[in-house]
N, C-alpha and C positions, 0 to 999 in steps of 0.2 A: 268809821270808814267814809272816806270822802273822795269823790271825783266826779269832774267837770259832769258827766253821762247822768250821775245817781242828782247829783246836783240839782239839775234842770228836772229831773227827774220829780223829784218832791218841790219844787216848784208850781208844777203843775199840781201835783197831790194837793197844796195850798188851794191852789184857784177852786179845785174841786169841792173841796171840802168848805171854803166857803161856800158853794151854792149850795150845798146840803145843810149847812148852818141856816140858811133865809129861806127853806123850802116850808114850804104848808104841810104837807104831806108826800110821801116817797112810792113809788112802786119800785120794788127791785127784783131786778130779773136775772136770773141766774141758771146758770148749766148743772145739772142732776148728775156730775162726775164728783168726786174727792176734793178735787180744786173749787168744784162749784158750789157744792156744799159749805164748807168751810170759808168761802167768800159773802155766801149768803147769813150766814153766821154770822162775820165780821159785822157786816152793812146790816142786818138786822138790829144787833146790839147795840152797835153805835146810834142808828134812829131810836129805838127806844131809850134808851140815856138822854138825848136830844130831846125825849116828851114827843116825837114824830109818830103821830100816825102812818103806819105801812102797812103795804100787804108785799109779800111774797109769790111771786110766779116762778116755776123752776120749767124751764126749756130743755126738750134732748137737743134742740137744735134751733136756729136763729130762720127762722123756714117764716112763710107770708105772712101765714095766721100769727107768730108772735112780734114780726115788725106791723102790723097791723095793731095788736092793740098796743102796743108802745107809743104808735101813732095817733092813738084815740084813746087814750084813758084816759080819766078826768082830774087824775092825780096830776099835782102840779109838780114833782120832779120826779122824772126817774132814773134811777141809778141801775146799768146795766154790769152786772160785774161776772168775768172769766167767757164771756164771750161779748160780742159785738161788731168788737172794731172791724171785723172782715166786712161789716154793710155798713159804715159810715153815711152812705150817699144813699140810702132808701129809707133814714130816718127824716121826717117831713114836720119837728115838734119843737118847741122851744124850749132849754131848758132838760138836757141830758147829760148824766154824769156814766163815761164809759170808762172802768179799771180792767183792762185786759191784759193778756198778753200773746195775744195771737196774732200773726200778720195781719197789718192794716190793710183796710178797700185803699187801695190803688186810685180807685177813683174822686174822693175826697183827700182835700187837700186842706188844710189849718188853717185858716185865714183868709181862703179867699171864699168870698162869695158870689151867686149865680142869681139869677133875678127870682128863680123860686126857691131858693135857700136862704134864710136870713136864722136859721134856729142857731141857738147858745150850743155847744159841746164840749164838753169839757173833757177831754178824750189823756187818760194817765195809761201810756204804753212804753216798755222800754224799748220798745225798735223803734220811738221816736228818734230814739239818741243812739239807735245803731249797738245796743244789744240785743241780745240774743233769750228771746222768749222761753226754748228751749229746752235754758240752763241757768238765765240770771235770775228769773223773775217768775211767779205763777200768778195767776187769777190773784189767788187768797193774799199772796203777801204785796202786789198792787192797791189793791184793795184794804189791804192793812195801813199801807201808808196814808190814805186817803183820811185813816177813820184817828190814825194817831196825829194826822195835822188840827183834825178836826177839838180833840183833845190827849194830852200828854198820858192823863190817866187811862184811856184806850191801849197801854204797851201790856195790858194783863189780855190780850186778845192775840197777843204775838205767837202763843202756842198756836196757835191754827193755821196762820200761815206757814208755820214747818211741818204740818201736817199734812196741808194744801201742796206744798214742795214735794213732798215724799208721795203723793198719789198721784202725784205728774212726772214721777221718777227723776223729779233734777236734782234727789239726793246720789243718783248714780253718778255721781262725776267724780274724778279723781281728787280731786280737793274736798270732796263734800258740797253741802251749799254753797252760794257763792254771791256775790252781786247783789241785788234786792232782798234776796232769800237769805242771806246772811244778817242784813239790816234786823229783819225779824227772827232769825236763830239769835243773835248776839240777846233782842230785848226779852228774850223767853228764858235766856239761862241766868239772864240779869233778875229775872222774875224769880227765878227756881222754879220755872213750871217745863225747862228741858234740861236733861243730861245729853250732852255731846261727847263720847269715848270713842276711840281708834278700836273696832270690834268686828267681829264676823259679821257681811252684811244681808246673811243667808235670810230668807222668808221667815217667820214662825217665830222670833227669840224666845217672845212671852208664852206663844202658845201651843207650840209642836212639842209630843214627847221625841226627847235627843233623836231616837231610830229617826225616826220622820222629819224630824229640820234637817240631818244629810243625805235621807234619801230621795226629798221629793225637791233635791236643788237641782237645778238645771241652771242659773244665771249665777256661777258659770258651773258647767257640768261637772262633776268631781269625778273624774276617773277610776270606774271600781267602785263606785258608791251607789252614783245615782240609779235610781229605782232598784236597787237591790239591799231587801229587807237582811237578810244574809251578814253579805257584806258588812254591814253598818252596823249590824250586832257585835260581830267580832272586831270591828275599830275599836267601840270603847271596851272593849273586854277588855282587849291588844293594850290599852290607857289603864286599866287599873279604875276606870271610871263607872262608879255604880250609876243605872240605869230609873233606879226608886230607890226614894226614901220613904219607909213608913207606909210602905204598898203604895206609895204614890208616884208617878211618871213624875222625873224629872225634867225640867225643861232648862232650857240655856241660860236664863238669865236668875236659878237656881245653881247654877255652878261656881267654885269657889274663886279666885283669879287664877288660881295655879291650876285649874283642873280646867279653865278655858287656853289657858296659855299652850297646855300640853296638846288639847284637840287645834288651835289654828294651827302650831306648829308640822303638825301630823300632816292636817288636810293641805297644808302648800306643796305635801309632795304628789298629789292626786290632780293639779291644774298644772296649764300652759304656766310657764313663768309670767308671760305678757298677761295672764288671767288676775295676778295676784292683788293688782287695785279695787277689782272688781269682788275678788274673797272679803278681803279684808279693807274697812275704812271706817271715814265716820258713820255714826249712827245716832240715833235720838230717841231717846226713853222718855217718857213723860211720869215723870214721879207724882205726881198728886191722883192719875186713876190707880185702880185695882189692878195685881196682877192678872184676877179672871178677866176673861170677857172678854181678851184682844185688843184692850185699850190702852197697853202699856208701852207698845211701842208703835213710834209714829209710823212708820211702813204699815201695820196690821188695823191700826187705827182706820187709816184711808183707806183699806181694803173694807171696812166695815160698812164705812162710809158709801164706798162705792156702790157694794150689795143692797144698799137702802134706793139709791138714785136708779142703780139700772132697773130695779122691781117697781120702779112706780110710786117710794115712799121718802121721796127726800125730805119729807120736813122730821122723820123720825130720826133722819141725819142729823140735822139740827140740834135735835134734843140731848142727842147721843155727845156733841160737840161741847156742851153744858153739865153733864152728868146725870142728867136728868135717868132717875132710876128706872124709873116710869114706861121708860121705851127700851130701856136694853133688852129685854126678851123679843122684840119687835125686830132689834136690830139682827139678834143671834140666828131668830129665824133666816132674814134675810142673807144672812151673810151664810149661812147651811144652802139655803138655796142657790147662794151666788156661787159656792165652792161646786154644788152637784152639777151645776150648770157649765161650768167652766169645763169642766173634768169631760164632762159628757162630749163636750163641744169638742173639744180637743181629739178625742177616743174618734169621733165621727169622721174627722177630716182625715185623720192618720187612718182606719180602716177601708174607705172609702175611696183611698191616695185621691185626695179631693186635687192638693199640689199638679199645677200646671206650669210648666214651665216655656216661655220664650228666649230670647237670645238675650236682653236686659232685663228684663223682669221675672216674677214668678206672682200667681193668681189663682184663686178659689172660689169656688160661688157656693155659697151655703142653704141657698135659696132660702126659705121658711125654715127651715130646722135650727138654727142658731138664729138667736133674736139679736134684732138690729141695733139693739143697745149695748152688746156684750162680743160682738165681730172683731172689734179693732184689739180688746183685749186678748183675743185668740189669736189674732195677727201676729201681735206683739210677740207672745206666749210661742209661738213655731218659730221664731226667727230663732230662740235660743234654746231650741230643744236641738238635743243631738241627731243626726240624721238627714238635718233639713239646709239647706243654704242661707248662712245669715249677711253673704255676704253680696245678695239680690235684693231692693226691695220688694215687700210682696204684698199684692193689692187685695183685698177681701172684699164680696160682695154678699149681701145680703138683703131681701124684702123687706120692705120697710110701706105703713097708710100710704105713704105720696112717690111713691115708687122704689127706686133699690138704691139702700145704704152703701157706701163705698166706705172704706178704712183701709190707709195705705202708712204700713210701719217698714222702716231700712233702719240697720246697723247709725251708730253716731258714726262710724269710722268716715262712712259713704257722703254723711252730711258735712265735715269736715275734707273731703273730695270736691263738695261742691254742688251736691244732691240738692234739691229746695223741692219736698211734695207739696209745700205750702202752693208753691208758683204752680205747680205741675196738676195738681185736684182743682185748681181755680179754674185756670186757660181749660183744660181740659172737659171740664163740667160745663162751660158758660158755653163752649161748640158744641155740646153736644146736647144741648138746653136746662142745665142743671145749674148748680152752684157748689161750691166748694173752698177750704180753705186750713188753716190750721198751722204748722209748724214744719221745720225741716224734714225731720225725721218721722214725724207723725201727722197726717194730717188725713183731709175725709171730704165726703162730697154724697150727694144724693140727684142723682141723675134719672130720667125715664128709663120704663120697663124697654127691653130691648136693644137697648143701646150700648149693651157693656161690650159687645166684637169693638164697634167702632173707638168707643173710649179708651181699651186697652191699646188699641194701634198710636191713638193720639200720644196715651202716657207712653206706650214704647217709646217712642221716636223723641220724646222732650226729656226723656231719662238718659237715652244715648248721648244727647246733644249734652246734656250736664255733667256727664264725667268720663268724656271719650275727648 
């Protein structure tokens, strides 16, 4: 795949990866999400391959204290990967390697220098070249590029950036991967460490019994299915489709082709027609883990991923990233706890009709009861349950050490409208004494205790302006 954007693209991955080549030793710092995880992986391995001494810092968030000691470590390079680029111009250090893919600071610009800026950066982003963070490119498969410039034998690392992709959801797109993410799906199937099939792209393949992979879907809602245990008995009755073999739950990617062909077929008559991209697309299996354990497909993989980063234990991410056997019980823990959590949170806001709604927007404050790591994933999560408006963005807040977490998710439709919460959680945080930043359709902010009346007015009136 070649064009002029990917081009210049790994250009830069070059310039980077030389200065990680002549580096002494590394810090790399990294965000405790799916993408961050598996970017830290990357840049982990590839320094140890190099003989680099590093250490690991994982960040919920790019907040004083962590532009602080990025500023003052005694490590002589450090590599910031799946966040950064929003604070280009508060790094004060010589010698920085940023693989992002979040809207860049606004306020640094490439090349020119200020009389107190003279530091190196080596900044690999595709909204340099004017795509789309989004959907083209994640943290991990950025960060891939960097570590495959650095050596050609680094394309056995390429599973993680489809991993990294699918816990960013940019495997939701009607094509599948696409862009950068493609770069690394192509060298993972060239590996054999990804299967890429045209499949249901429901939650759970590896690891729901059948009942439960169509009744706990909601993205997209299956009409007649969803949440009803019932229902979804009698589908595969109605299919001729046994439920176990050998007393054991069967699961989806235990079904034969013809006994999958018979349920997609069925379930397209239970969605929107305009739903059907979204039922059914690519998917990616990773054939060398185990069926148990959730590590079989890259969706459920990142969700594992994730349950390690929000509880506090990303480096058991790491491990899990590896195979390391070591920590799978670590992880399962974690991801039981990330599924009870979820659940809970979700149960909390829907009994509580937490949902506020304005004339452009829609908003929730969780206060303390939903933890400030795990808000945006609820966000997400209401836009595409049945009942709620997916066609409002809606802003989440939550308590968070340094004041209240912000998480603000909208429909892609909206972003393709014209939506940018990247621009909108930025302007909006920096008036109100905060920070913020992220992606079109996703994006977050941590602002003072009290200030979410005013903030909300700011994000109204910048949400009207963008697609009125």
């Amino acid at each position: 795949m070649a064009s002029e954007p990917i081009d210049r693209l790994m250009a830069d991955a070059e310039h980077a990866a030389d200065m990680i080549r002549k580096a002494k030793d590394v810090l790399i710092v990294a965000h405790i999400d799916a993408d961050g995880i598996t970017s830290a992986a990357i840049a982990s391995k590839t320094c140890e391959r190099l003989g680099k001494e590093y250490n690991v810092l994982f960040a919920n968030k790019m907040d004083s204290d962590t532009i602080h000691t990025i500023n003052t470590t005694d490590k002589d390079t450090v590599w910031i990967v799946d966040l950064g680029s929003g604070y280009l111009s508060d790094y004060k250090r010589d010698r920085i390697v940023v693989s992002d893919h979040h809207v860049p600071d606004p306020k640094w610009r490439r090349g020119q220098l200020t009389l107190d800026s003279f530091q190196i950066i080596e900044h690999v982003n595709c909204h340099t070249y004017g795509m789309d963070g989004s959907t083209e490119a994640c943290g991990a498969t950025t960060t891939y590029l960097i570590s495959k410039a650095i050596d050609q034998s680094n394309r056995d690392l390429a599973y993680l950036g489809v991993i990294g992709a699918c816990g960013d959801l940019q495997d939701r797109n009607e094509y599948g991967l696409i862009g950068v993410n493609r770069i690394a799906l192509n060298d993972a199937i060239a590996n054999g460490d990804v299967i890429a099939e045209k499949d249901l792209r429901l939650f759970g393949r590896a690891s729901r019994p059948l009942v439960q992979f169509i009744q706990y879907s909601n993205d997209p809602n299956l009409d007649g299915l969803t949440d009803d245990s019932h229902a979804c008995h009698e589908f595969f009755d109605d299919l001729g489709i046994p439920l176990t073999e050998n007393n054991v739950s069967r699961k989806w990617l235990d079904l034969s082709p013809d006994e999958k062909q018979k349920v997609r077929d069925a379930l397209r008559e239970h969605i929107r027609p305009c739903d059907e991209w979204i039922l059914i697309g690519e998917t990616y299996t990773l054939p060398r883990f185990p069926l148990t354990g959730g590590l079989r497909d890259a969706k459920e993989f990142a969700t594992s991923l994730n349950s390690c980063g929000r509880y506090d234990d990303a480096p058991t991410g790491v491990k899990i990233c590896f195979g390391e056997q070591s920590a799978m019980a670590d992880a399962e823990r974690n991801r039981a706890e990330h599924r009870k959590n979820i659940s809970s949170a979700l149960q909390y806001v829907k009994h509580n009709d937490l949902i506020h709604r304005r004339q452009f927007i829609q908003y929730f404050d969780a206060g303390d009861a939903i933890k400030d790591t795990v808000v945006g994933i609820v966000a997400g999560m209401i836009l595409s349950t049945e009942g709620f408006n997916r066609m409002m963005p809606i802003i989440a807040f939550a308590k968070a050490d340094d004041g209240v977490k912000v998480s603000a998710r909208a429909d892609r439709s909206l972003g393709e409208r014209g939506l940018d919460l990247s621009i909108i959680m930025n302007r909006a945080a920096e008036i109100v004494g905060g920070y913020g930043g992220g992606h079109n359709v996703a994006a977050g902010a941590t602002i003072p205790v009290d200030k979410e009346d005013q903030f909300l007015d700011i994000v109204e009136d910048m949400v009207a302006s963008q697609l009125i």
